[in-house]
VEXVEXVO-701022 format. One record per residue (C-alpha): residue number from 1; residue in one letter; x, y, z. Coordinates in steps of 0.05 Angstrom, whole numbers, plus 32768, in hexadecimal, padded with zeros to 4 digits. Layout:
REM VEXVEXVO-701022
<resi=NUM, resn=A, east=X, north=Y, up=Z> .
...
REM end
This chain:
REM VEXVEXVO-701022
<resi=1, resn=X, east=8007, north=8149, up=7F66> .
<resi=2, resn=X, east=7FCB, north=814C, up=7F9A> .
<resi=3, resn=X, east=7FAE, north=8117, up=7F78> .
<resi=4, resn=X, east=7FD9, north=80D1, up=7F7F> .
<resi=5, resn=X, east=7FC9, north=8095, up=7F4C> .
<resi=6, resn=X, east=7F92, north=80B1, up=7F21> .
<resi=7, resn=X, east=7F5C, north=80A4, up=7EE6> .
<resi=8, resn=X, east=7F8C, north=808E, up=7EA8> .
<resi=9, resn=X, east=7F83, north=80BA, up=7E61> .
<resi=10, resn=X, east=7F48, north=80C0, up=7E33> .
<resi=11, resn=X, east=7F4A, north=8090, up=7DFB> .
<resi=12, resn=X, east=7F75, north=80C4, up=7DD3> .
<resi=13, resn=X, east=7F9A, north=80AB, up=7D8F> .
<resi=14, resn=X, east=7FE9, north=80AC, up=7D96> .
<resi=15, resn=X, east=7FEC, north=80D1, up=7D5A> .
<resi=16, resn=X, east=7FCB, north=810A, up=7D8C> .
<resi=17, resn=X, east=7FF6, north=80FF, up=7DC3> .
<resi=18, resn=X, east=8035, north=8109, up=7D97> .
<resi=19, resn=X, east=8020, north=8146, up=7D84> .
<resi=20, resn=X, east=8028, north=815D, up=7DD7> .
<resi=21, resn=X, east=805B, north=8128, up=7DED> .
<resi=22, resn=X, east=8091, north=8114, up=7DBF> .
<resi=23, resn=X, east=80CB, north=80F8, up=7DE2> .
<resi=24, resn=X, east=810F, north=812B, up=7DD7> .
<resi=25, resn=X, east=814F, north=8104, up=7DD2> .
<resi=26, resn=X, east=8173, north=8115, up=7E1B> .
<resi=27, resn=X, east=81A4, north=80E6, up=7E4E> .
<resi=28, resn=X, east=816E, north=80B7, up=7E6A> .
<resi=29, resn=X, east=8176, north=806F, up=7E74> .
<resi=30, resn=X, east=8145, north=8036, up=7E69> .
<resi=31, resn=X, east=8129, north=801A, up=7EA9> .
<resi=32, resn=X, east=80F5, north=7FE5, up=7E8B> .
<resi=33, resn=X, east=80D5, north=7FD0, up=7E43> .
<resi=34, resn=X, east=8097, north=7FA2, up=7E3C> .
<resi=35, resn=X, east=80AF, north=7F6D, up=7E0C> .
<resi=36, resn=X, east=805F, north=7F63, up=7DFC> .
<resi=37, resn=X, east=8054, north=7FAD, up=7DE9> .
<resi=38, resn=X, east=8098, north=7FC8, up=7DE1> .
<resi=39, resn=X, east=8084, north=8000, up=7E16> .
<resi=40, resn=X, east=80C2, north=8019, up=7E36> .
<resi=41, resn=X, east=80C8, north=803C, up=7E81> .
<resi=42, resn=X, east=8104, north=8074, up=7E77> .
<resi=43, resn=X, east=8124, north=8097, up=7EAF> .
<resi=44, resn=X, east=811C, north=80DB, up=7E9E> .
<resi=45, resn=X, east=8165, north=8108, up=7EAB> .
<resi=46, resn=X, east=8137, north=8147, up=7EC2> .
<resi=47, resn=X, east=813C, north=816C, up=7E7D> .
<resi=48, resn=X, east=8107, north=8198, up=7E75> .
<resi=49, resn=X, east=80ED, north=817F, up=7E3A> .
<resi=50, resn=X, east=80DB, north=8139, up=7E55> .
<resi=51, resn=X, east=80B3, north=8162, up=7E92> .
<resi=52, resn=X, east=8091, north=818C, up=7E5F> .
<resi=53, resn=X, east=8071, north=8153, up=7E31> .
<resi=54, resn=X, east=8064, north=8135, up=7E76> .
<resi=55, resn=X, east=803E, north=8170, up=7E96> .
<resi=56, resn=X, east=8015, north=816F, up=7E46> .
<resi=57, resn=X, east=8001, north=8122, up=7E56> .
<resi=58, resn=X, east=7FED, north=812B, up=7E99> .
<resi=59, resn=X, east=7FC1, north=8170, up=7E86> .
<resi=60, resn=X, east=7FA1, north=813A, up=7E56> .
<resi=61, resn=X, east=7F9A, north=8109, up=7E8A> .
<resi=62, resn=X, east=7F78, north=812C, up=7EBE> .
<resi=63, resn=X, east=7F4A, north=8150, up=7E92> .
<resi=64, resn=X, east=7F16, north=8122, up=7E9E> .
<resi=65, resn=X, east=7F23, north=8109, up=7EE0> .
<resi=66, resn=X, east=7EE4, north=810F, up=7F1C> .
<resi=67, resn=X, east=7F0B, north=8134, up=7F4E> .
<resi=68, resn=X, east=7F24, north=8176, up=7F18> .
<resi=69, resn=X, east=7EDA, north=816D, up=7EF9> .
<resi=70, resn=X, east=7EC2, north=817E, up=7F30> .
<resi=71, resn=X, east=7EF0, north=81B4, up=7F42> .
<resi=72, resn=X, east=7EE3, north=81D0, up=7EFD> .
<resi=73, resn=X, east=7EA7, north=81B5, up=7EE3> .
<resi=74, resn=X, east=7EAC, north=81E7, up=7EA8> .
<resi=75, resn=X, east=7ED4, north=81BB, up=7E71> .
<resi=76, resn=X, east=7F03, north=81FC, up=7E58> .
<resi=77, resn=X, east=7F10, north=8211, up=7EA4> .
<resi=78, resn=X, east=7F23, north=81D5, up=7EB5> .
<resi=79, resn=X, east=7F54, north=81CE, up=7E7C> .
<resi=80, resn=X, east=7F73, north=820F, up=7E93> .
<resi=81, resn=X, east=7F7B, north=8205, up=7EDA> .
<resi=82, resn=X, east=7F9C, north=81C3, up=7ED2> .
<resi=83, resn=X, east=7FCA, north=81E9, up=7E9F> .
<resi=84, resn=X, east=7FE1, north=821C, up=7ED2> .
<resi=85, resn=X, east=7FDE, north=81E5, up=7F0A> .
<resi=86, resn=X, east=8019, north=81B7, up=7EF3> .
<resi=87, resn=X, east=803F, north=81EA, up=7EDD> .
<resi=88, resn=X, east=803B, north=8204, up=7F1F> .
<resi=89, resn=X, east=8041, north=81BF, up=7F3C> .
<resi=90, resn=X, east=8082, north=81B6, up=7F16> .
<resi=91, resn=X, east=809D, north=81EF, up=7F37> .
<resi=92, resn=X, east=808E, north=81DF, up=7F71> .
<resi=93, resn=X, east=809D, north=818E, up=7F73> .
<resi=94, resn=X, east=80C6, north=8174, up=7F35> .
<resi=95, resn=X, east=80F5, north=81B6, up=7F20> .
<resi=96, resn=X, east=813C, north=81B1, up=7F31> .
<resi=97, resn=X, east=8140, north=8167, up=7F48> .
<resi=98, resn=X, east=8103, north=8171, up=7F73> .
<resi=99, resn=X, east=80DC, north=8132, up=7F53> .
<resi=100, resn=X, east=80F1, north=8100, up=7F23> .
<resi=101, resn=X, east=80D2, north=80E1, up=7EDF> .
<resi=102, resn=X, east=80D3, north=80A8, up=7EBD> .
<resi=103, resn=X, east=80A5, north=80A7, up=7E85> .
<resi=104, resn=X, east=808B, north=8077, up=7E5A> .
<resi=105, resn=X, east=8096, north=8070, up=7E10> .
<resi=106, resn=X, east=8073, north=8051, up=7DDC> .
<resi=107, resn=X, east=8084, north=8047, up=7D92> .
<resi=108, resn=X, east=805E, north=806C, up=7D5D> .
<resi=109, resn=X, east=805B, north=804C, up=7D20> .
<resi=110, resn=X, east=803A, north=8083, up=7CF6> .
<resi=111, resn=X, east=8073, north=80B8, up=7D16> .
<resi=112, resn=X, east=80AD, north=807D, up=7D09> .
<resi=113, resn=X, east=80BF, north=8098, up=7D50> .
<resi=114, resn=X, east=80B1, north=808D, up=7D9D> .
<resi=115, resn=X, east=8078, north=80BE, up=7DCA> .
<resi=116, resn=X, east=8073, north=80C8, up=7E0A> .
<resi=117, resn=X, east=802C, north=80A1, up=7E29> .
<resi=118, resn=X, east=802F, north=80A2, up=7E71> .
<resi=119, resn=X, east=805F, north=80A9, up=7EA5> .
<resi=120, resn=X, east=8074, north=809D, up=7EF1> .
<resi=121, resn=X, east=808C, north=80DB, up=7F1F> .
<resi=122, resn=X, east=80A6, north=80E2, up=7F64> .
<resi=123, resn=X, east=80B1, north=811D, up=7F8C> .
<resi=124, resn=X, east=80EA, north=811E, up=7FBD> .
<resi=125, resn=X, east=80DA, north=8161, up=7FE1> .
<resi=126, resn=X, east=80B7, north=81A3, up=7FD1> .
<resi=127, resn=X, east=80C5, north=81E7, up=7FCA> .
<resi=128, resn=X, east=8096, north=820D, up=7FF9> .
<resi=129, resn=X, east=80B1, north=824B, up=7FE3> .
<resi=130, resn=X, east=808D, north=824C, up=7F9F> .
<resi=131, resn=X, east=803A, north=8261, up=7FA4> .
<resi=132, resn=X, east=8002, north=8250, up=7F8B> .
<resi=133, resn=X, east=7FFE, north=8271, up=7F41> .
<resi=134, resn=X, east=7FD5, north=82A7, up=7F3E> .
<resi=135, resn=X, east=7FB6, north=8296, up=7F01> .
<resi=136, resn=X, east=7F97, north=8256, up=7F22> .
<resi=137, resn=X, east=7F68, north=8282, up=7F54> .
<resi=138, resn=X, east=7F43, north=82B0, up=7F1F> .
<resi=139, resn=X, east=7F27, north=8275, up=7EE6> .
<resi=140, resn=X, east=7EF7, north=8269, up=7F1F> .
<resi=141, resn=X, east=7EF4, north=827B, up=7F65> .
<resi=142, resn=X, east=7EC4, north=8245, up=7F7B> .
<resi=143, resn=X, east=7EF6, north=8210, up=7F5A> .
<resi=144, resn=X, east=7F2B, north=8232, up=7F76> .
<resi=145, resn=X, east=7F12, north=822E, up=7FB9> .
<resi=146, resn=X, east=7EFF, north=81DE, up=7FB6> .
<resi=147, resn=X, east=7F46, north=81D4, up=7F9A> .
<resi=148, resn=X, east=7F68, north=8201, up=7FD7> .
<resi=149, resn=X, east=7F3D, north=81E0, up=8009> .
<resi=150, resn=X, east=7F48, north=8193, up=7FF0> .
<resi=151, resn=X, east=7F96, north=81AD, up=7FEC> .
<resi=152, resn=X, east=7F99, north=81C0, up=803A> .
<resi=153, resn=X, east=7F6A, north=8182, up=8053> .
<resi=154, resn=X, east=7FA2, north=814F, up=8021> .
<resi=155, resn=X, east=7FDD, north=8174, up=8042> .
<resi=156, resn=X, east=7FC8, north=816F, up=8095> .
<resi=157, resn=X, east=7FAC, north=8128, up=8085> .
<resi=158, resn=X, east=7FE0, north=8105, up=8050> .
<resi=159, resn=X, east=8020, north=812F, up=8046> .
<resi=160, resn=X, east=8035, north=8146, up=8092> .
<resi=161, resn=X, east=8024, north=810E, up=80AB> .
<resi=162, resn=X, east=804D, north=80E1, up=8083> .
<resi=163, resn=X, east=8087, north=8110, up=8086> .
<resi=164, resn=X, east=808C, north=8109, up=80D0> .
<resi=165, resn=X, east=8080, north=80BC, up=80CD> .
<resi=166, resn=X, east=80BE, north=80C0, up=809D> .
<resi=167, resn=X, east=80F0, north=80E4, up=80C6> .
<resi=168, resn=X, east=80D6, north=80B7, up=8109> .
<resi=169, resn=X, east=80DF, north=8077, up=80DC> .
<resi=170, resn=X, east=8125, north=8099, up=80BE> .
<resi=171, resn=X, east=8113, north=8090, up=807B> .
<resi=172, resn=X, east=8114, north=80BE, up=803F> .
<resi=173, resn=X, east=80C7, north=80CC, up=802B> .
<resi=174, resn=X, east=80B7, north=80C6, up=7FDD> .
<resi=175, resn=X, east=8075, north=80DF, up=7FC2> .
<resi=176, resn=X, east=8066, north=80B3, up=7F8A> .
<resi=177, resn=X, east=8037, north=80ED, up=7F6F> .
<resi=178, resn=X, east=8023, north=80CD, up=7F26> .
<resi=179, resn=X, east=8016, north=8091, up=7F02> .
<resi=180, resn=X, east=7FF6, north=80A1, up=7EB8> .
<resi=181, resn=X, east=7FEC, north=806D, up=7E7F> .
<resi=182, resn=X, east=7FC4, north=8080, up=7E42> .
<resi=183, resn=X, east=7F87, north=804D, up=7E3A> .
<resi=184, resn=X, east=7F9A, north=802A, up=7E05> .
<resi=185, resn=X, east=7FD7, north=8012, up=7E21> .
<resi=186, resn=X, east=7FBB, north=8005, up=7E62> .
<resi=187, resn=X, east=7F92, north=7FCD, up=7E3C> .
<resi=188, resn=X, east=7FD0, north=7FB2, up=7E1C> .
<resi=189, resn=X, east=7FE9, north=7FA2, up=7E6B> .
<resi=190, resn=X, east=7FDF, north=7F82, up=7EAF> .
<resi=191, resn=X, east=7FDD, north=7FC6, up=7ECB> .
<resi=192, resn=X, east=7FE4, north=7FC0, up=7F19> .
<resi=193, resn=X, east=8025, north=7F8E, up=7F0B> .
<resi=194, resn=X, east=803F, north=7FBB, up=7ED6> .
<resi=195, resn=X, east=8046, north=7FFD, up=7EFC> .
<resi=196, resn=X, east=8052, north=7FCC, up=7F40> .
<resi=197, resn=X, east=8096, north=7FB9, up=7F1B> .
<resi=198, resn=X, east=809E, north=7FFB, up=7EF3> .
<resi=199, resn=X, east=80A0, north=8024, up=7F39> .
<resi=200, resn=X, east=80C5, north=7FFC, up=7F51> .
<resi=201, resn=X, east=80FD, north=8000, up=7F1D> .
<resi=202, resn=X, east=80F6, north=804E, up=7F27> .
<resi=203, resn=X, east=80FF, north=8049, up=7F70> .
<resi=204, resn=X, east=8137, north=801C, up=7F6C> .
<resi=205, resn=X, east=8154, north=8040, up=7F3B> .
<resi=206, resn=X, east=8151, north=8082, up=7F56> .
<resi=207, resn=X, east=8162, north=8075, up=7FA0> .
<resi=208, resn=X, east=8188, north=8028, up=7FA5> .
<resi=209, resn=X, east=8183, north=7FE5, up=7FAC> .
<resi=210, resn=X, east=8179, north=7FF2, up=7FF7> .
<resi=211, resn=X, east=813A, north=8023, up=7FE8> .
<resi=212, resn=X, east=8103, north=7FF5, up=8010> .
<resi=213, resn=X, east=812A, north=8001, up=804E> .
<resi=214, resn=X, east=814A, north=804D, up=8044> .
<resi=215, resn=X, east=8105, north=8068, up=8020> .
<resi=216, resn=X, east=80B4, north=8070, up=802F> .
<resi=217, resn=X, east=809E, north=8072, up=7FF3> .
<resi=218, resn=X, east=8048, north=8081, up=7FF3> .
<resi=219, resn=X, east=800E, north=8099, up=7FC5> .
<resi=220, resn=X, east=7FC7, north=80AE, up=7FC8> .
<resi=221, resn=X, east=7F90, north=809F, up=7FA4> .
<resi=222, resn=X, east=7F48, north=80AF, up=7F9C> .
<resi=223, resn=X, east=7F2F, north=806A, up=7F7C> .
<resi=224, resn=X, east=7F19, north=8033, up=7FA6> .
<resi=225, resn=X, east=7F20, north=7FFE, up=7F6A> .
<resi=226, resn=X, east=7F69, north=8017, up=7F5D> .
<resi=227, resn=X, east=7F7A, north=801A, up=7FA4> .
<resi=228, resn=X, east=7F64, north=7FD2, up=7FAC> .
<resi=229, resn=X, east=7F79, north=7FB3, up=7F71> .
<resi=230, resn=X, east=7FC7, north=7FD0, up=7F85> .
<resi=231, resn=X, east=7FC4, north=7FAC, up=7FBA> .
<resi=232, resn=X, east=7FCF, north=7F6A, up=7F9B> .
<resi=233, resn=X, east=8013, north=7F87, up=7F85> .
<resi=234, resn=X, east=8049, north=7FAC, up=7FAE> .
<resi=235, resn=X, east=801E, north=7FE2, up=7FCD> .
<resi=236, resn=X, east=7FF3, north=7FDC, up=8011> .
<resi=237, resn=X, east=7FBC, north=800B, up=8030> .
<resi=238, resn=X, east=7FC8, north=802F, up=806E> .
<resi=239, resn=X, east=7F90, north=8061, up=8076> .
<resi=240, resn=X, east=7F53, north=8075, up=805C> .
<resi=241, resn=X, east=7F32, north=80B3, up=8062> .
<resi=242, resn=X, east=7EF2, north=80C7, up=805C> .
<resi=243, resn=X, east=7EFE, north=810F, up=803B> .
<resi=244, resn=X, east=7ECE, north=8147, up=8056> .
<resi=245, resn=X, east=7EDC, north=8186, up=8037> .
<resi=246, resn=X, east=7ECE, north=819D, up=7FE8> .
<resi=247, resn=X, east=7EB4, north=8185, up=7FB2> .
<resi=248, resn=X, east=7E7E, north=8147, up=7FCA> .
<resi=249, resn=X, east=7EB0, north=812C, up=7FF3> .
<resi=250, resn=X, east=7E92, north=8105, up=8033> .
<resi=251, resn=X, east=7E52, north=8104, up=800F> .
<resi=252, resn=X, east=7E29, north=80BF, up=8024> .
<resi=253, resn=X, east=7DF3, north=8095, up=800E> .
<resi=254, resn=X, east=7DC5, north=8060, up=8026> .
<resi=255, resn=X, east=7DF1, north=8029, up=7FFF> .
<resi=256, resn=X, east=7E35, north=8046, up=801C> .
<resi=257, resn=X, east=7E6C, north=8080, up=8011> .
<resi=258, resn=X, east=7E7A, north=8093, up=7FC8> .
<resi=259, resn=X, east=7EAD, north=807E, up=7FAE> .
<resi=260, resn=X, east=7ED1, north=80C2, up=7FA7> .
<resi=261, resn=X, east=7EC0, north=80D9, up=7FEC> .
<resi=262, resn=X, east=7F03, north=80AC, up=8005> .
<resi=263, resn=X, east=7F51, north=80B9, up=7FFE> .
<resi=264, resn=X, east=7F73, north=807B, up=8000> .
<resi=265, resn=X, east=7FC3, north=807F, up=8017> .
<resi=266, resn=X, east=7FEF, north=8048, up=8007> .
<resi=267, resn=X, east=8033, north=803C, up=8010> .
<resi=268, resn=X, east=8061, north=8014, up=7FDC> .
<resi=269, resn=X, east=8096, north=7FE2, up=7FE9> .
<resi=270, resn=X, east=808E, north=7FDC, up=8032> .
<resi=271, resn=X, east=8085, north=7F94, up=8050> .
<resi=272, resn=X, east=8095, north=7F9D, up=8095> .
<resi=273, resn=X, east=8057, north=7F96, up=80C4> .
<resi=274, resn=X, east=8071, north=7FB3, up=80FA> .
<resi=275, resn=X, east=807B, north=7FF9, up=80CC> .
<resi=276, resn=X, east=8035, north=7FF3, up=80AA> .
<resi=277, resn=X, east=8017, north=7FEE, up=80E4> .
<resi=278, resn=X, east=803A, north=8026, up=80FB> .
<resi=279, resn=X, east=8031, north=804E, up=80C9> .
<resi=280, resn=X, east=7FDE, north=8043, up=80CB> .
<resi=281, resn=X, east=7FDB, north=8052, up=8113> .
<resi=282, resn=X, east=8004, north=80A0, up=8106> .
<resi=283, resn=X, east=7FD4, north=80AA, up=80CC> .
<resi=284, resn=X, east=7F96, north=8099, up=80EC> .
<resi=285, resn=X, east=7F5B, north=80C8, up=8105> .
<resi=286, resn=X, east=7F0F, north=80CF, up=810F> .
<resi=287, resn=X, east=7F10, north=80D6, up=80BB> .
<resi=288, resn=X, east=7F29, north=8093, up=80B8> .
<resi=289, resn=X, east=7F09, north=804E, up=809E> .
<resi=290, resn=X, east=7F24, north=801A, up=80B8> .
<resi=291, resn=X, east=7F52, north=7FF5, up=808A> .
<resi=292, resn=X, east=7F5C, north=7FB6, up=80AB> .
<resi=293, resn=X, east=7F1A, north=7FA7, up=808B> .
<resi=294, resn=X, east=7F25, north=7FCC, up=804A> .
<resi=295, resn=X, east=7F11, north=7F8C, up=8023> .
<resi=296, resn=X, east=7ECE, north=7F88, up=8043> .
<resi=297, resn=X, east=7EC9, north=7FCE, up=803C> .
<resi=298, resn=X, east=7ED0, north=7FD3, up=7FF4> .
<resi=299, resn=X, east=7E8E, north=7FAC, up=7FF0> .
<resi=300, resn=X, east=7E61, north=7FE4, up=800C> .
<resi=301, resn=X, east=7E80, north=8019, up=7FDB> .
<resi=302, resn=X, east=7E4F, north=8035, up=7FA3> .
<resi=303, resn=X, east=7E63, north=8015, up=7F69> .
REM end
């Protein structure tokens, strides 16, 4: 997805989310369970069922979100881009072994069965061959035009860059592209630990033991507090961009940068010092803040 990390669920009842996201019986395999909250992380086998009540949750999920509001500021258009945007994102990054999923499952109690309430992905390459959808460009041309210009500044600033830093570092490059938790449940845990350990059961899961040194795994996000607060986990900032084109983006005030006029990229899993700093120097340019001082930084944002 273009966006990385991103604003969790509304406070929807699980009886709704059933409804959208019940989990189908299929070959997974159980890669985690909170003893606390009996949540369990399963590693999806690909079937097309467990995409589908994905793609419902994360419709849900990014309904409300700042960057798609302002896309769409228009509450049904909005609802109908994102519609036609991960199913073309599905085509495009998870069909046919292109991403993986593990989703996360929580009992219902009213159901007497288990629903679907968030989920990890990772995307493993693209297939450039499949367009935009149609559909997308006529809800609204002004939206349409923010999205396709945010979509080209994200690709020559985050994705090309990092897929040359991968093949000069000779590892494989994974695009963690999603991390969703309804609310509710996000309350129930010590978020940044919980996905820290639940990625990295994915990972590990999906490409070895060996993963930190054969993989680059990274993510973007939009949210300074979630960037930071990662931090204390696994993940570490390399770059932060000041991002200049649609929507308010590079906006400014007399008390700082908006939040939501910065992209942070992280990468997970990755303690060498030698690559991180290798990593910042590749990605950096006359957009970038300076992220040796990110801590310091985070004190001039607009809160």
């Amino acid at each position: 997805m273009i966006r990385g990390i991103a604003r969790f669920l509304y406070k929807n009842s699980i009886r709704k989310i059933s409804s959208i996201a019940m989990v189908q019986p299929s070959n997974t395999q159980l890669l985690h369970r909170d003893q606390d909250t009996s949540l369990e992380l399963v590693f999806s086998d690909g079937n097309n069922e467990d995409w589908k009540s994905f793609l419902n949750v994360c419709i849900t999920a990014y309904q409300n979100d700042v960057v798609y509001k302002q896309m769409y500021p228009n509450d049904k258009k909005r609802h109908e881009f994102l519609k036609y945007y991960f199913e073309h994102y599905y085509r495009f990054a998870y069909k046919n072994g292109l991403g993986k999923l593990a989703y996360i499952q929580a009992e219902d109690l009213v159901r007497n069965n288990t629903s679907m309430v968030g989920g990890l992905t990772v995307v493993n390459a693209c297939d450039y061959s499949e367009g935009e959808d149609p559909r997308m460009k006529w809800i609204d041309m002004e939206g349409w035009n923010k999205y396709i210009r945010r979509k080209r500044w994200l690709n020559d600033k985050v994705f090309r860059r990092f897929q040359n830093i991968s093949y000069t570092l000779g590892r494989k490059l994974v695009y963690i592209s999603s991390a969703v938790l309804l609310d509710q449940y996000r309350s129930m845990l010590p978020f940044g630990n919980w996905a820290s350990h639940c990625s990295e059961q994915f990972i590990e899961y999906s490409y070895g033991k060996d993963w930190k040194d054969r993989t680059l795994p990274f993510f973007i996000t939009d949210y300074s507090f979630l960037a930071l607060h990662l931090t204390r986990h696994s993940s570490k900032i390399v770059q932060v961009y000041y991002c200049n084109v649609g929507n308010f983006f590079g906006n400014k005030t007399e008390r700082g940068t908006k939040k939501d006029s910065l992209i942070w990229a992280l990468v997970f899993g990755v303690d060498d010092d030698d690559t991180i700093k290798y990593i910042t120097e590749q990605t950096r340019d006359n957009d970038s803040v300076d992220v040796t001082n990110t801590w310091s930084f985070k004190d001039q944002l607009v809160r």
